[in-house]
C-alpha positions as CSV (number, residue, x, y, z in Angstrom):
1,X,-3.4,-8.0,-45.6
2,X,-0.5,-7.5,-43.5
3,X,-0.3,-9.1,-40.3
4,X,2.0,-7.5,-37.5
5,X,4.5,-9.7,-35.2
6,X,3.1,-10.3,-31.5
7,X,6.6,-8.9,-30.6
8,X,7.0,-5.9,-32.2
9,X,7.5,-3.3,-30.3
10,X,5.9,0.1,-30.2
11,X,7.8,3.2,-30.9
12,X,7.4,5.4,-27.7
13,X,8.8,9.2,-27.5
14,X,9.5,10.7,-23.9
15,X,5.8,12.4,-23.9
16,X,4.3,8.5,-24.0
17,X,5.6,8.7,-19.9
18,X,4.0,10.7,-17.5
19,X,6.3,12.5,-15.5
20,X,5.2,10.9,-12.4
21,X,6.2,7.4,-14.3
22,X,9.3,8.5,-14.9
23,X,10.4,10.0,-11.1
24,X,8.7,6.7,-10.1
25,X,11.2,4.4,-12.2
26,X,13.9,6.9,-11.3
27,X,13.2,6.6,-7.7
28,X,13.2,2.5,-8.1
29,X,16.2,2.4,-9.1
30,X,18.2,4.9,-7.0
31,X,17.2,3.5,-4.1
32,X,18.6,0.2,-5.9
33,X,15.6,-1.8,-6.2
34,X,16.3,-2.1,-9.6
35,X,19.3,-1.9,-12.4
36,X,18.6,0.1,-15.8
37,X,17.9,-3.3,-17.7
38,X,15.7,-4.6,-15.0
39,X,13.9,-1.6,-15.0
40,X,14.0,-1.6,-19.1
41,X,12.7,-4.9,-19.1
42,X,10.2,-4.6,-16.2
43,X,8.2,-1.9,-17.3
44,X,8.8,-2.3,-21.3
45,X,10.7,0.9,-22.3
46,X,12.6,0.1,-24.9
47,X,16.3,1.4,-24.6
48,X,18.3,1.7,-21.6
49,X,19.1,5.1,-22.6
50,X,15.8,6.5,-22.3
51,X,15.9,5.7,-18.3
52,X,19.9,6.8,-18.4
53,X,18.5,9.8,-19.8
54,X,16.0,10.3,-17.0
55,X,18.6,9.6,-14.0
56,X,20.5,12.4,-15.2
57,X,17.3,14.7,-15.7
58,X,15.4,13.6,-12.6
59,X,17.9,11.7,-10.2
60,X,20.0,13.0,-7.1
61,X,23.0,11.8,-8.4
62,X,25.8,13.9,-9.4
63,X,27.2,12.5,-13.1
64,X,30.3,15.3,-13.0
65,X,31.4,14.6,-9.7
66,X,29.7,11.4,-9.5
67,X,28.0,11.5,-6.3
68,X,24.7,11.7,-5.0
69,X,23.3,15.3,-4.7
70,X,21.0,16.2,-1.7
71,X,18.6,18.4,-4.5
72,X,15.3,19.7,-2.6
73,X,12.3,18.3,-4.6
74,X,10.6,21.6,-6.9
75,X,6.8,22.0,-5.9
76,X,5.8,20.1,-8.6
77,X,7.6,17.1,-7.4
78,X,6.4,17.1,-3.9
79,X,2.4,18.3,-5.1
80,X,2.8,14.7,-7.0
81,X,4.6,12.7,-4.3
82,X,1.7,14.5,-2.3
83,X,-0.8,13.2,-4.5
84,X,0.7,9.5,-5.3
85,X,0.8,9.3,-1.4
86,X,-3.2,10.3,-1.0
87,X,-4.4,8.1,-3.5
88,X,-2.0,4.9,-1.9
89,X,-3.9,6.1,1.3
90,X,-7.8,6.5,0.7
91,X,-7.2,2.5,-1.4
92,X,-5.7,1.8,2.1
93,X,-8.7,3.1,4.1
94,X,-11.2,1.5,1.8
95,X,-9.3,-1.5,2.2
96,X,-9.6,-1.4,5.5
97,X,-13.3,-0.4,5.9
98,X,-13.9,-3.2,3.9
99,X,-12.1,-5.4,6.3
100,X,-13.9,-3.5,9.5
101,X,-17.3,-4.2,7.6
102,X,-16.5,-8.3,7.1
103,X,-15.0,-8.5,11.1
104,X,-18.5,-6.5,12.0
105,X,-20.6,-9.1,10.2
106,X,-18.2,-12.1,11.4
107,X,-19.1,-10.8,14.7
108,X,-22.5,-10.1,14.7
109,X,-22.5,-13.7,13.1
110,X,-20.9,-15.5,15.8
111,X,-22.8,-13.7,18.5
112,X,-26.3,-15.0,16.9
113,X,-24.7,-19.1,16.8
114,X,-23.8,-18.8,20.5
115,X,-27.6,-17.4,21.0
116,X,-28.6,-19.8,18.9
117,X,-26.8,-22.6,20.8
118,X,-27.5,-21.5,24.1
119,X,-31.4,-21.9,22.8
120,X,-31.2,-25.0,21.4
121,X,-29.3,-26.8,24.2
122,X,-30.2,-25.1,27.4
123,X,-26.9,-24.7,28.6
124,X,-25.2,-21.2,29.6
125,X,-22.3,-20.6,26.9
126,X,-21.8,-16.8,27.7
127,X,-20.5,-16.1,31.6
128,X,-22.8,-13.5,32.7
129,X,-21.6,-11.2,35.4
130,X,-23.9,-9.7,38.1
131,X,-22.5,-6.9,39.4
132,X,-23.6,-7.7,43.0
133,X,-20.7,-10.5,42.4
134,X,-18.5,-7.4,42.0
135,X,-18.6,-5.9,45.0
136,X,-18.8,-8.7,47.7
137,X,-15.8,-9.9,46.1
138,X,-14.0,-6.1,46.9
139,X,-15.5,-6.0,49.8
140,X,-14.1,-9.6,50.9
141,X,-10.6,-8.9,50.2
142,X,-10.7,-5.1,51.9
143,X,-12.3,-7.4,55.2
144,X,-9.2,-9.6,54.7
């Protein structure tokens, strides 16, 4: 039997990455959270060159006059950007429904210690407003 190295890499061809990886690892590095290497190394693509390769296919910079182009996105790019953004959002909302749900309970939690405290040793925790209180206290400082 043969038995393959842990570190032996796979060979990949450009259709292994989804176009939205690639503007994404593009995008990383433009903006210059990231060198080639880094970026290499960080995601596991094996050369360099395949991510030199997509800067010139997919980045906004200009290798003939080498400077950065202001290209408008085709609909394709923006339908995906569109996308990457909704999914980034409804994770956010359930993340924060979840969080809405946990303060609800933590409430509704804390609400039924006081009661229970306020049972158990007779004493007022909660200041209760009448609103009789209210309005001698407007109509004392209109008197004044």
């Amino acid at each position: 039997m043969k038995q393959k190295d842990e570190n032996q890499h796979v060979k990949r061809t450009q259709k292994d990455y989804s176009y939205t990886f690639k503007l994404s690892v593009v995008e990383e590095i433009e903006r210059g959270e990231l060198g080639i290497r880094a970026a290499s190394r960080k995601y596991g693509i094996q050369s360099h060159s395949t991510i030199t390769n997509w800067l010139r296919k997919y980045g906004t910079f200009d290798w003939y006059n080498k400077t950065h182009l202001n290209l408008s996105k085709s609909p394709e790019q923006k339908l995906l950007e569109l996308e990457q953004k909704v999914k980034l959002l409804e994770k956010q909302k359930a993340s924060l429904e979840k969080k809405l749900e946990f303060t609800d309970k933590k409430a509704i939690f804390f609400d039924m210690m006081i009661d229970i405290a306020e049972e158990e040793l007779k004493i007022p925790i909660r200041k209760k407003y009448s609103p009789e209180q209210s309005n001698d206290s407007k109509n004392s400082t209109k008197k004044a």
